[in-house]
C-alpha positions as a printed NumPy array, in Angstrom:
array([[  0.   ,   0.   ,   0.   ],
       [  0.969,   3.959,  -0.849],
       [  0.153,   7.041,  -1.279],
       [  1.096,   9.692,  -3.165],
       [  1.458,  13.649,  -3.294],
       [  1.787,  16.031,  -5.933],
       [  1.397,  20.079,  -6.289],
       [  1.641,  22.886,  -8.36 ],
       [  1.892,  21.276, -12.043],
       [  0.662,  24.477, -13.046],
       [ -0.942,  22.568, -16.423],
       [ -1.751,  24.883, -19.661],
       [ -1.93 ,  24.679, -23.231],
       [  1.617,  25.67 , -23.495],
       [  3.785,  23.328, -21.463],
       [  3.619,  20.276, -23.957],
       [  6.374,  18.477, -22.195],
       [  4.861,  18.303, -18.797],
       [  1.474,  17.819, -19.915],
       [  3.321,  14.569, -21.463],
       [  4.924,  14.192, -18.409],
       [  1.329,  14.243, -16.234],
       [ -0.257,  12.179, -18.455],
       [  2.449,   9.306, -18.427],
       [  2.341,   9.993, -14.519],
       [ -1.582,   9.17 , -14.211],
       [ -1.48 ,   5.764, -16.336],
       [  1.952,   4.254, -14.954],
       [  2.423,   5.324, -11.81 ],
       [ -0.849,   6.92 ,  -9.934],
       [ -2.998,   4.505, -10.997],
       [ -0.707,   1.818,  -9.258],
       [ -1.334,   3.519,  -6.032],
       [ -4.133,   3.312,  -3.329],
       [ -4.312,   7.37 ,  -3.027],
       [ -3.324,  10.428,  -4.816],
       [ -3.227,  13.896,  -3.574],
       [ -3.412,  16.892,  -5.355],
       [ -1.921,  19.756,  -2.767],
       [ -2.647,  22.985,  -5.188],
       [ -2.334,  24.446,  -8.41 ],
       [ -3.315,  21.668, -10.331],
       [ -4.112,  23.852, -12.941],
       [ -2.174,  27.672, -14.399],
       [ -5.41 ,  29.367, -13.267],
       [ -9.376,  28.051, -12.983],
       [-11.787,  30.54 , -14.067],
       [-14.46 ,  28.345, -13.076],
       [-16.408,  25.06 , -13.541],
       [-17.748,  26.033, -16.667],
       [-14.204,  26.134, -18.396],
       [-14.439,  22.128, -18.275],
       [-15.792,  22.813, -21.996],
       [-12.211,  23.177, -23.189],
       [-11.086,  20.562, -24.597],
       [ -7.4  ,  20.304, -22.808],
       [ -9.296,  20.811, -19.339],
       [-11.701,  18.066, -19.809],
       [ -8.754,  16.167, -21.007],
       [ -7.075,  16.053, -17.819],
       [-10.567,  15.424, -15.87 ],
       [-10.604,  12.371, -18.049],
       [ -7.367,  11.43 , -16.885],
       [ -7.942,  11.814, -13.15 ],
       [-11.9  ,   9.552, -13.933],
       [ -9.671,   6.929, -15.286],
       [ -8.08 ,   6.915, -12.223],
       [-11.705,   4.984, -10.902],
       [-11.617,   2.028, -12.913],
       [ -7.979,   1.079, -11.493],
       [ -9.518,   1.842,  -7.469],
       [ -7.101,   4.779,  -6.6  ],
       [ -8.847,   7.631,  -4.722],
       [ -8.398,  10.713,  -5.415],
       [ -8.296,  14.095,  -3.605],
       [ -7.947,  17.447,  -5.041],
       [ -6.992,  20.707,  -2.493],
       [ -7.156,  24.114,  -3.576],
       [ -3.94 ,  25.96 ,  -4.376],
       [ -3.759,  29.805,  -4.744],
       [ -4.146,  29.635,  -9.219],
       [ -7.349,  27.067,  -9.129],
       [ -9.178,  27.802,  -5.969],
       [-12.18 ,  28.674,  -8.281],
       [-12.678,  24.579,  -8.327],
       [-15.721,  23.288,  -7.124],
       [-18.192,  20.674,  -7.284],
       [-18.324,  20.25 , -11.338],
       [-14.872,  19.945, -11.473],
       [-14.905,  17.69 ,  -8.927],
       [-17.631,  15.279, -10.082],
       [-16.305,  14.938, -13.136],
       [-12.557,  13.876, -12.368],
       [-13.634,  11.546,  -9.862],
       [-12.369,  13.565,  -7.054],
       [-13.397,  14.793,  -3.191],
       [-12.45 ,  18.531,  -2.649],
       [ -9.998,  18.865,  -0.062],
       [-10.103,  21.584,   2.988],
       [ -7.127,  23.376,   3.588],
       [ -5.738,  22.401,   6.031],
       [ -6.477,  18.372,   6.558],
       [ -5.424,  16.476,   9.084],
       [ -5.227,  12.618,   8.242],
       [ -3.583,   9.686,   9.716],
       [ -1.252,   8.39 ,   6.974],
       [ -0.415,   4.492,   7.767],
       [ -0.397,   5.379,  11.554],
       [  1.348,   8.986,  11.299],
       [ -0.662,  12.519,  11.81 ],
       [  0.052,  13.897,   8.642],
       [ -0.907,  17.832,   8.057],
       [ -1.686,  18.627,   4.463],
       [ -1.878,  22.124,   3.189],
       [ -1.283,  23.975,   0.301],
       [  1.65 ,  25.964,   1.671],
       [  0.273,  29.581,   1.017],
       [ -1.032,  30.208,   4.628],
       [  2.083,  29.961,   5.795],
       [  3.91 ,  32.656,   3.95 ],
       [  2.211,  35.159,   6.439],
       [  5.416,  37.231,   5.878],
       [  4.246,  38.386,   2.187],
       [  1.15 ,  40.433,   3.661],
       [ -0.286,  42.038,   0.417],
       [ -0.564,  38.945,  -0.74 ],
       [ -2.658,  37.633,   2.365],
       [ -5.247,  40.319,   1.795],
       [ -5.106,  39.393,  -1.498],
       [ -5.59 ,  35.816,  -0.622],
       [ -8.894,  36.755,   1.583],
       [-10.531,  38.486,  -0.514],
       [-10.549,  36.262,  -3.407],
       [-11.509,  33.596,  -0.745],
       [-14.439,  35.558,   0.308],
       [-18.029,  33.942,  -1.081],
       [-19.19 ,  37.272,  -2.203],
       [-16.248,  38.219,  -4.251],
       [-16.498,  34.689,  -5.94 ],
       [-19.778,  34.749,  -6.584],
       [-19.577,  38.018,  -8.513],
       [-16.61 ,  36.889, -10.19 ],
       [-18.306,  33.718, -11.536],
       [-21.266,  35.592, -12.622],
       [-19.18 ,  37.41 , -15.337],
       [-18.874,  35.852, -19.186],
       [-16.032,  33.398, -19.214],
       [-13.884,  35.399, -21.665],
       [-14.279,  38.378, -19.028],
       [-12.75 ,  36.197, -16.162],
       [-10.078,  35.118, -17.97 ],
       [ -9.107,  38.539, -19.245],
       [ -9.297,  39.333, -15.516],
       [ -7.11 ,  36.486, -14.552],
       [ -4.38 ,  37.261, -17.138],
       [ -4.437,  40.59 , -15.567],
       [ -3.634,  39.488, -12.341],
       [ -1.128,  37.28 , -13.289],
       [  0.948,  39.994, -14.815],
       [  0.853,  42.366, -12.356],
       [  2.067,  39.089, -10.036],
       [  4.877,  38.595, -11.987],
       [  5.712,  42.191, -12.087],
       [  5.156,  42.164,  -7.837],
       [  7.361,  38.955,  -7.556],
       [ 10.022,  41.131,  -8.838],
       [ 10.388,  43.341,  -6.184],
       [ 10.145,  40.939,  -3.141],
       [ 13.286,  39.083,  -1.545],
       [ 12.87 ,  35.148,  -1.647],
       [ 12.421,  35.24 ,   1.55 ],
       [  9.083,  36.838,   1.964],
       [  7.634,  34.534,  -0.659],
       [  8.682,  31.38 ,   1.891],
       [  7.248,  30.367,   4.504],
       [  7.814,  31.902,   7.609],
       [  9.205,  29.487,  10.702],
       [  6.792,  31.132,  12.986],
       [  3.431,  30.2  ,  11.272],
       [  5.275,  26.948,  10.658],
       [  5.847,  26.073,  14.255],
       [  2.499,  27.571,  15.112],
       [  0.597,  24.897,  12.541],
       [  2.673,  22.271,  14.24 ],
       [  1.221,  22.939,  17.718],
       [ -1.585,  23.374,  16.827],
       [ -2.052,  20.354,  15.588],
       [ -0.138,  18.093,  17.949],
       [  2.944,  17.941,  16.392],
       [  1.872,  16.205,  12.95 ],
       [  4.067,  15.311,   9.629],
       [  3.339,  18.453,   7.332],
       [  3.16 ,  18.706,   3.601],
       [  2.49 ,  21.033,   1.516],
       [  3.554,  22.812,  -1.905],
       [  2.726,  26.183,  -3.244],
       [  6.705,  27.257,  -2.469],
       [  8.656,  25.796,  -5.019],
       [ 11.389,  24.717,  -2.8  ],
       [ 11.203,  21.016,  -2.849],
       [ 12.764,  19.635,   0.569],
       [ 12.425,  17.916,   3.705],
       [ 12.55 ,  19.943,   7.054],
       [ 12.818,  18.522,  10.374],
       [ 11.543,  20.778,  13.157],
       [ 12.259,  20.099,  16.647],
       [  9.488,  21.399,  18.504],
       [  8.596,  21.071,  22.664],
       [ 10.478,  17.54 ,  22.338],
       [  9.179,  16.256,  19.092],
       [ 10.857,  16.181,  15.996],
       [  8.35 ,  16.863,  13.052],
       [  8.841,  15.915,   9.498],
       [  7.914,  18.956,   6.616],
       [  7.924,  17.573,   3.005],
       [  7.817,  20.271,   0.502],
       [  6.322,  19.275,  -2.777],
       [  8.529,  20.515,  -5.904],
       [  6.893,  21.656,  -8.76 ],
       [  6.697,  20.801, -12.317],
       [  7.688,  23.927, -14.59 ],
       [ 10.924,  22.312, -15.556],
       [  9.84 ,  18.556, -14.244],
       [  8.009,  16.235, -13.073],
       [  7.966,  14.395,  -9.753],
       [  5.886,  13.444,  -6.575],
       [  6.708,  12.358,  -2.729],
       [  5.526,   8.574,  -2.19 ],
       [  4.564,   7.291,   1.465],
       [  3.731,   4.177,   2.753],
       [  4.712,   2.563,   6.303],
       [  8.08 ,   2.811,   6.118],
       [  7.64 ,   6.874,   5.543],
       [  8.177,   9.133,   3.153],
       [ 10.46 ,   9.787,   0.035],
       [ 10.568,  12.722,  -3.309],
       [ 10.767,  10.924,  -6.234],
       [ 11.759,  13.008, -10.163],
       [ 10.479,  11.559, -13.011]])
């Protein structure tokens, strides 16, 4: 038995090479395992449920349904580019929506999953940011607009991102130890992972006696890989 992780594949039209990549993932390796997790940013950007009509979108849905026939569960959390994701989406890849964070016992270890965005509380614009695009009123007048308007909206955003992301120091866009810690504790000292960083790595924090395990996901701009745990724990495999 195993499980697997994965975050921030960032999938679009335009990255042929990891969309080959995913899709070689899902048939010869997720579909072998008992569980895949999807930490975040599955997707470049979701402008909503409705976009499934593209053809490349429902194409990965398909991938993740095929997922059913070989008994592999899967679960899908929101990450800070697809957090527009709902119960469409869901239903049609076969998936349960995660909360942010989940707690779940992972072949007798606590295990903390997350998307890894909370916990860069050091990058404050961006946490305003982050609540109000959480927040169900903005979403719901955000969905109400034409498709073509949202994503005109959303390519907006993402260019005045990448013109922020210029001007802050690498640290601010990590996380920062003290939300870290605080997560731990509050949780009773679990196993954390989580993406949304792009610093692919595994932390140990000693904490009030305990030593707690924090597996960051890498992501796949340049290529592929996922972290695979079963009893014997936990370990970041490339592809």
């Amino acid at each position: 038995m195993h499980t697997l992780f994965i975050s921030d594949l960032h999938l679009s039209h335009v990255r042929p090479e990891i969309n080959r990549q995913f899709f070689t993932f899902m048939q010869d390796i997720a579909s072998r395992a008992d569980v895949l997790y999807v930490l975040g940013d599955l997707f470049e950007y979701w402008a909503g449920d409705d976009d499934l009509a593209d053809p490349f979108n429902d194409r990965i849905c398909a991938a993740f349904a095929k997922l059913r026939e070989s008994n592999t569960k899967l679960f899908v959390m929101h990450g800070n580019r697809d957090f527009l994701m709902a119960e469409t989406f869901a239903q049609r890849c076969g998936a349960e929506l995660l909360a942010d964070p989940t707690l779940v016992n992972l072949y007798g270890t606590s295990t903390l999953l997350m998307h890894g965005d909370t916990l860069c509380t050091d990058d404050v614009k961006y946490q305003a940011f982050r609540a109000q695009v959480r927040s169900a009123d903005w979403q719901q007048s955000f969905l109400a607009q034409p498709l073509t308007a949202r994503k005109a909206t959303i390519e907006k955003l993402r260019e005045e991102s990448a013109l922020e992301m210029r001007g802050k120091t690498a640290m601010i866009m990590d996380v920062a130890e003290p939300s870290v810690l605080q997560v731990l504790r509050d949780n009773n000292y679990p196993r954390l992972i989580h993406g949304h960083t792009h610093r692919p790595a595994m932390h140990l924090h000693h904490l009030n006696g305990h030593k707690c395990e924090r597996w960051v996901l890498n992501d796949w701009y340049q290529r592929g890989g996922y972290l695979r745990c079963d009893d014997a724990g936990c370990r970041a495999i490339m592809l």
